[in-house]
N, C-alpha and C positions, 0 to 999 in steps of 0.2 A: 831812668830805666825804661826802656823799650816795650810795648806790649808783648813783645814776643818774649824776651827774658824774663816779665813777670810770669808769663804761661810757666815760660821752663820750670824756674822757679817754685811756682806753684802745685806742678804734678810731683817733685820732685820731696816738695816738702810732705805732697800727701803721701806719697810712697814712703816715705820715712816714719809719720804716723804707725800708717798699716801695716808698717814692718815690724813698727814696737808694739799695735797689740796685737801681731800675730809671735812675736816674741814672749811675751806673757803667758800667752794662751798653749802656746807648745809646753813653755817649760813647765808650767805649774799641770798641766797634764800630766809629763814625765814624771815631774816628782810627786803628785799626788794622784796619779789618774783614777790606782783599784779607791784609795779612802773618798775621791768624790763620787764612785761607782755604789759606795758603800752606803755614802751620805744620801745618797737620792732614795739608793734602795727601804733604807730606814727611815726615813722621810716621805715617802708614797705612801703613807697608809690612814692619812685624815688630811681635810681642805685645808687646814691652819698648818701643820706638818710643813705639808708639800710647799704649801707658799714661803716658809720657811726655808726650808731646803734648797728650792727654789733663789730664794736671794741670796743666798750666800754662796753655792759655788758660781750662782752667774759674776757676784760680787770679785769673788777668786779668778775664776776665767776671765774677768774684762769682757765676755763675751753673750748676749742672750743668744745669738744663730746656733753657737757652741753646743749650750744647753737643751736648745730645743730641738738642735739632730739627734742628744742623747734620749732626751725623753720621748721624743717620738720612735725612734727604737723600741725602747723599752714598750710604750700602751700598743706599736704595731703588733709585735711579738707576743702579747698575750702577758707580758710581764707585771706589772701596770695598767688600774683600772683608768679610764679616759677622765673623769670629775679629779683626783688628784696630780694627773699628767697636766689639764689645762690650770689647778691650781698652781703647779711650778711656774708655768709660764709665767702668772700673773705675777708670781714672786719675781721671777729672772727681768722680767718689765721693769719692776721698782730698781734691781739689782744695780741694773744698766745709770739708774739714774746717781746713787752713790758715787759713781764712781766719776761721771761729771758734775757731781757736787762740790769732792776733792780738787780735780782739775780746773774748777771755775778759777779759783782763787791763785793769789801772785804766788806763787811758786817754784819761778825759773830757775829762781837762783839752786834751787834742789838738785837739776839734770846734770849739773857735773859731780857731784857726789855720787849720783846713782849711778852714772855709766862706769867712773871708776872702782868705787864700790863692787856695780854686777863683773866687771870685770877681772878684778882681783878674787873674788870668791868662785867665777867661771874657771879660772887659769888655777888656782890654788886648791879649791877642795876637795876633800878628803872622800870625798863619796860622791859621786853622781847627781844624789840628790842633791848635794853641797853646792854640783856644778850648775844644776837645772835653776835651784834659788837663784843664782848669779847670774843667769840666763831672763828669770824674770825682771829680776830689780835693771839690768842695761834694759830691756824693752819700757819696765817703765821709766827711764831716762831718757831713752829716746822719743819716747810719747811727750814728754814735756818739751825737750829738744826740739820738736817739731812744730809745738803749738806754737812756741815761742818765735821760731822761724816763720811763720804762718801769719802771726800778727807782724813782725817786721814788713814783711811781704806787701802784705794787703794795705797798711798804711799809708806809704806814700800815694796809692791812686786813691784816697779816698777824696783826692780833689779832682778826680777827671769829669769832667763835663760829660763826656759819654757814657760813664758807669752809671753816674747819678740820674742822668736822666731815661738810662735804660730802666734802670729799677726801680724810676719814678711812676715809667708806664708800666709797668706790672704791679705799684705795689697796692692798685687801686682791687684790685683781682689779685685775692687770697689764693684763691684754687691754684696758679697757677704756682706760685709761692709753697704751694703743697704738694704739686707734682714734681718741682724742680728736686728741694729738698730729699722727696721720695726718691727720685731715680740717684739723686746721689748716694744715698745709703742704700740704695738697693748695689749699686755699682761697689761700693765700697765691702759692702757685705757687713757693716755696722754701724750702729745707729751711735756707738760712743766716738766714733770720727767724724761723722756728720755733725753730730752737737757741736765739736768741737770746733770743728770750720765756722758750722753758726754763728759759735759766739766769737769768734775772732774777726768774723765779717761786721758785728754791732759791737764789737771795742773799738774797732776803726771807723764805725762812723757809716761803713758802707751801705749799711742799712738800719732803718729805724727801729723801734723795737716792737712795734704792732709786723712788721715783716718776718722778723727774727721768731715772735710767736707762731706765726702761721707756719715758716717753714719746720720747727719746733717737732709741728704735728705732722708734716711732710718726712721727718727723720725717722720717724718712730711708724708711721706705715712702712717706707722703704725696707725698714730692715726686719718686718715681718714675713715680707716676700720669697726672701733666700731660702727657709726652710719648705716654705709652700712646693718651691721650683724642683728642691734637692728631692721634695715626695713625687712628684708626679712620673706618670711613664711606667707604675708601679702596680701594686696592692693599695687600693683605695683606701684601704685603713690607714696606709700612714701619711694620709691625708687630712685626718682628725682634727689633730691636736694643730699642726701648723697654721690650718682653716680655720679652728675656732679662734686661734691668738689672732688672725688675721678681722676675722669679722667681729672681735671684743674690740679692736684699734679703731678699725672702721666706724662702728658705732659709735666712740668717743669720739673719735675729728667729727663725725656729723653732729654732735652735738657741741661740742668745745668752739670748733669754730666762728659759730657765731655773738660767742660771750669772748674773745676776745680784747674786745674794746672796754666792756665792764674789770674783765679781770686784771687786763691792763693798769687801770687807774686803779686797783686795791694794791697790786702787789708793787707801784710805784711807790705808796709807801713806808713799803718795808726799805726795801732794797730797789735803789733807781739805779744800781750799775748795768749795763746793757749786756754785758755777758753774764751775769750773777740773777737777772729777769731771764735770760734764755735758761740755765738750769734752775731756778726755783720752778717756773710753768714745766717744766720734762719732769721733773718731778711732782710736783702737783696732779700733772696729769696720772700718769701711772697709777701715784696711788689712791686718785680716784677712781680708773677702771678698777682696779683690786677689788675696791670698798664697793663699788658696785655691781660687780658681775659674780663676786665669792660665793653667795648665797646661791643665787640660780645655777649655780655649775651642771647642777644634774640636768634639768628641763633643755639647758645647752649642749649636753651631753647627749641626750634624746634624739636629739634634733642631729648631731653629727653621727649618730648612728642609722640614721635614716635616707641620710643625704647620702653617705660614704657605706656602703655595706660591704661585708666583707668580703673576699672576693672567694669562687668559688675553689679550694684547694684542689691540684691535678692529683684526678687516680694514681697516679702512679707514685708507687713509695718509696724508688729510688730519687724523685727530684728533693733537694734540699727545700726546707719549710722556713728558715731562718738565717741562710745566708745572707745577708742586706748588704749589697754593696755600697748602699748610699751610706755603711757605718766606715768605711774601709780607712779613714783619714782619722775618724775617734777611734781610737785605740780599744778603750775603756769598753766601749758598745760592744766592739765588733768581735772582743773575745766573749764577750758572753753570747753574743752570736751563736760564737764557732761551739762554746759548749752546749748550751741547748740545744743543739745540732748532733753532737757526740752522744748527750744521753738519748738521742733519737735512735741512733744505733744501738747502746746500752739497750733501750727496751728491743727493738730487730732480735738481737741477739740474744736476751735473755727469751725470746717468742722462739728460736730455733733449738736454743737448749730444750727446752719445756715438750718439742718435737721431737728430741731424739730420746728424751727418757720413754717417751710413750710408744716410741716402737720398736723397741725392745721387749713391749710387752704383747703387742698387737701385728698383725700380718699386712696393713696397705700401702701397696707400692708408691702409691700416686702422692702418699703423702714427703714419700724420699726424695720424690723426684720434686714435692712442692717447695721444700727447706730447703732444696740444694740452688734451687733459682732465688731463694730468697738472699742467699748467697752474694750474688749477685747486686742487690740492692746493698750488701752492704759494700760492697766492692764500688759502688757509683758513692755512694755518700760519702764512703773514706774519701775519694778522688776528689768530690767537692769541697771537702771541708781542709785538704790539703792545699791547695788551692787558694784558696780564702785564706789560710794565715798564710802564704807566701804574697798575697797581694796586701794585705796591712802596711801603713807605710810604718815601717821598724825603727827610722830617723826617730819617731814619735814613743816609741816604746820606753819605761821608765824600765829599772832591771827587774822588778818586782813582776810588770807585764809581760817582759822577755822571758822568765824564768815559766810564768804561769802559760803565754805559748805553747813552749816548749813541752809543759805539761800534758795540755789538751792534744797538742800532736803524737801522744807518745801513747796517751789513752786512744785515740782513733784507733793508730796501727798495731795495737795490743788487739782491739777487737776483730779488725780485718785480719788479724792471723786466727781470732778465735773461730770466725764464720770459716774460712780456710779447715781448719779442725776438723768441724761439724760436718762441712759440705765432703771434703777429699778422705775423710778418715772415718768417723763416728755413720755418715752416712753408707759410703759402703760396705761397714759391719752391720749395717741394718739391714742393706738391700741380700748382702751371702745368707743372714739368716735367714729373711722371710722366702727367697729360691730353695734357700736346703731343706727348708721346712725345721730350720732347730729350735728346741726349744729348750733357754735356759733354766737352771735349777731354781727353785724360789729363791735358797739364802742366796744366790750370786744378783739374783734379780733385785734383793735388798739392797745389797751392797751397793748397784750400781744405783739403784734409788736414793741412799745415802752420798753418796757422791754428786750424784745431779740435787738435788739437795741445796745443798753446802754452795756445790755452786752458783747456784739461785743466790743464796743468802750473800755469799763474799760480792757478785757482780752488783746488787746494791750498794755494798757495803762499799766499792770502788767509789763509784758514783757517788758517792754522800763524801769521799776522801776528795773528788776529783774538783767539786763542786765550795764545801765547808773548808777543805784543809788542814781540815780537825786532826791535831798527833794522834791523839787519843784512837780514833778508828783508823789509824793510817798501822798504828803497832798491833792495833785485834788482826787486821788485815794479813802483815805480812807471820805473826803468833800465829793465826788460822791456817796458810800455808805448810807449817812447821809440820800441824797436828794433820792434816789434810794426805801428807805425805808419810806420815805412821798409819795412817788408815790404810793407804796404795799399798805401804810394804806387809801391812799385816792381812793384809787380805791376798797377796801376795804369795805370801807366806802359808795360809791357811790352804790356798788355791793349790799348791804344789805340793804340800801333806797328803791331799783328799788324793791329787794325780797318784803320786808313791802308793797307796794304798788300794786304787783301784778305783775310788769311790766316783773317778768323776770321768767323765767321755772327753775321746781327744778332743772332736772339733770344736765340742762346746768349751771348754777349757781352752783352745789358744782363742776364742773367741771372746770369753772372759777377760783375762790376760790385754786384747788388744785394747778392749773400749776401758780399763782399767788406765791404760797407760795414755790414752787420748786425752781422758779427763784431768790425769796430774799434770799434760803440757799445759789443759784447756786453765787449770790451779793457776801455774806458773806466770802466765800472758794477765791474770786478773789481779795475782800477787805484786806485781809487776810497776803496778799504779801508785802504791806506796812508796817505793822505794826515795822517788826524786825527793818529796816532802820532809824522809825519817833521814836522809842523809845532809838533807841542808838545815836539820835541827841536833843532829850529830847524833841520832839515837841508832843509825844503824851502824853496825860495825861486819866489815867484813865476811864474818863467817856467823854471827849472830847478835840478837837483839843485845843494844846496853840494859846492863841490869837497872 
């Protein structure tokens, strides 16, 4: 075979690699994205946790880059304290190695099972997620596929006179064996397809196994890079955590490196196979940075909060605070994103509610005119946060994510009708009374306080349904409506008794009347936010709650 046909050969095999773990890594997103959303979340709240949490969905994903654009999300955003986010890491480090632990061993003969297997459960299952599994298991068919291919490959030149003595002159000089390695896992975007090239270069022989360690530590820099790259250009905070995984590797190859040659001859051995020496050292490594850098996380933590500060947030309250485009491909992130973003509005809007009860009671113009531009700001946020899930790549969306989408967009445009309300309706019942000089009666002014009220209380009450999911406050929600709407007719009711008898003045009365009927649309749009939840649990029925 030709050197040129080995090239061909060889990009083509590694494309085939990177196609099955980025096959993996889609599908198991799909099918589990919100539960590993869940896992991390529940998992961020001590050092041992997170590093837990940490190795097992990187284990799941095949992927640390994966994990570490989720978690650097997460600590940028305020989600996530920085000491349990760089704890993940350290766990998704070991993760990574697992999973070339598996992969070391003779295995081939597995890859036609798997791709038929993921196949038949792709074309046949019953659910989505039935299909996403069978999405995963062909990727990991194709991962072994490829290896197998890879070693074919590489073998016959492991007698070329120019290979050998190419790598003879470098293999005197580690570093450089550390840089090569590194830029290929940085190119490849993972350090479980570099391993993997590794050891199939020392199954054949192409290189020796004190090479095979140096580039080992060459793998595991490379694919610390990609999340550093995907932060910069940005908010320096979410530069944190990818910097600290970055300079915990660093630290180790400057110390690992020169114990090579000692560790070499221990771990000969155990195990002298040349590819089963390349993943026992990737894993040795790792989980000695873990064991060594777990404890100081905080003093590291110190230290990247000083180096990376946070950046100064723009005055202005219509730019979005959590849009992160760098989430826009993690599904999983980028809606939690979009909601922290949503309940940004939530609080906007529960602040202009809180405005028009109080001037109804009081006479200043300026403050009509300050809610009604506040308006405004929610009209840019809705725009952005619309936006941002139409740019999500949705190929990625599991039905579960689609469906929850779906949700947060439904909750935006719920508020931007409510700010609509406040600003075109509520607002200029504010501004005719404080011109006419009217002044409503106390009980109407109760009422309307009772009403603004309620609404305070339900607009949380959305937010904790939009957020939790929870049935439970999704049925108080749309049951509050119910009762919300016998208060409009009875006061309603009560308002047009008082008219008949004389007791009440026209203007103030259809003035009444107006902001009465503003606040049952303003009910309606907050009601609103339940419905998707109590219908896809069958609890709503058409005309009302199941008993």
């Amino acid at each position: 075979m030709s050197a040129t046909a080995v090239l061909i050969h060889l990009l083509g095999e590694i494309a085939l690699l990177l196609w099955g773990i980025n096959m993996v890594n889609s599908g198991v997103q799909r099918a589990f994205g919100s539960d590993l959303r869940w896992i991390l979340g529940v998992g961020l709240r001590t050092r041992l946790r997170a590093f837990l949490a940490g190795l097992g969905v990187t284990t799941v994903l095949q992927s640390s880059t994966a994990t570490a654009l989720m978690v650097a999300s997460f600590a940028a955003g305020g989600a996530v304290d920085l000491v349990p986010a760089l704890a993940v890491m350290l766990g998704a480090n070991v993760g990574t190695t697992l999973i070339v632990q598996v992969l070391s061993f003779d295995i081939t003969l597995i890859f036609p099972v798997l791709i038929f297997g993921g196949y038949m459960g792709f074309r046949r299952g019953s659910s989505s997620r039935a299909r996403d599994l069978g999405r995963v298991v062909i990727g990991l068919g194709l991962m072994l596929l490829s290896l197998h291919l890879l070693t074919e490959t590489i073998r016959p030149i492991e007698s070329s006179v120019v290979l050998k003595s190419l790598l003879a002159s470098i293999a005197p000089d580690p570093l450089i064996l550390v840089l090569l390695a590194a830029a290929f896992a940085w190119a490849a975007h993972s350090s479980v397809a570099a391993l993997l090239f590794i050891m199939s270069l020392a199954s054949a022989g192409v290189i020796d196994a004190h090479s095979a360690l140096a580039m080992v530590l060459g793998a595991n820099l490379g694919s610390s890079l990609n999340p550093l790259l995907e932060g910069t250009g940005g908010d320096p905070v979410k530069l944190r955590v990818p910097f600290g995984n970055l300079a915990m590797r660093v630290l180790g190859c400057a110390v690992a490196l020169p114990l090579i040659g000692p560790l070499l001859a221990v771990m000969n051995l155990f195990d002298p196979n040349p590819a089963r020496l390349a993943a026992n050292f990737h894993t040795l490594f790792n989980v000695a940075l873990a064991f060594l850098f777990i404890l100081p996380l905080p003093w590291i933590a110190d230290l990247l909060f000083k180096l990376f500060p946070e950046k100064v947030r723009a005055s202005d309250p219509g730019v979005p605070q959590y849009l992160d485009s760098d989430a826009l491909d993690t599904p999983s992130v980028a809606l939690s994103n979009a909601a922290r973003e949503v309940l940004r509005m939530a609080d906007i809007v529960e602040t202009m509610l809180r405005g028009s009860q109080d001037l109804f009671h009081e006479g200043d113009v300026s403050r009509v005119e300050a809610i009604s531009r506040t308006d405004d700001v929610i009209d840019r946020l809705y725009s952005a946060v619309r936006r941002y899930l139409s740019s999500i790549n949705h190929e990625a969306l599991s039905d579960e994510e689609a469906k929850r989408l779906s949700d947060i967009l439904a909750f935006a445009i719920n508020l931007e009708h409510i700010g609509d309300i406040i600003d075109k309706n509520l607002m200029e019942l504010a501004a005719k009374r404080i011109k006419n000089h009217l002044r409503l009666p106390k009980d109407s002014l109760k009422d309307i306080d009772d009403m603004h009220a309620k609404l305070l209380e339900h607009l949380q009450l959305a937010a904790s349904v939009l957020m939790f999911q929870d049935i439970g406050s999704a049925r108080r929600l749309v049951a509050e409506k119910e009762r919300f709407r016998d208060l409009e007719r009875a006061i309603t009711q009560r308002h047009f008794e008082q008219l008949r008898s004389g007791k009440t003045v026209g203007d103030t009365s259809a003035l009444q009347l107006d902001i009465v009927r503003d606040l049952k649309r303003i009910e309606a749009h907050i009601a609103a936010t339940a419905h998707s939840l109590l219908e896809q649990s069958g609890d709503l029925k058409p005309s009302r709650l199941s008993s």
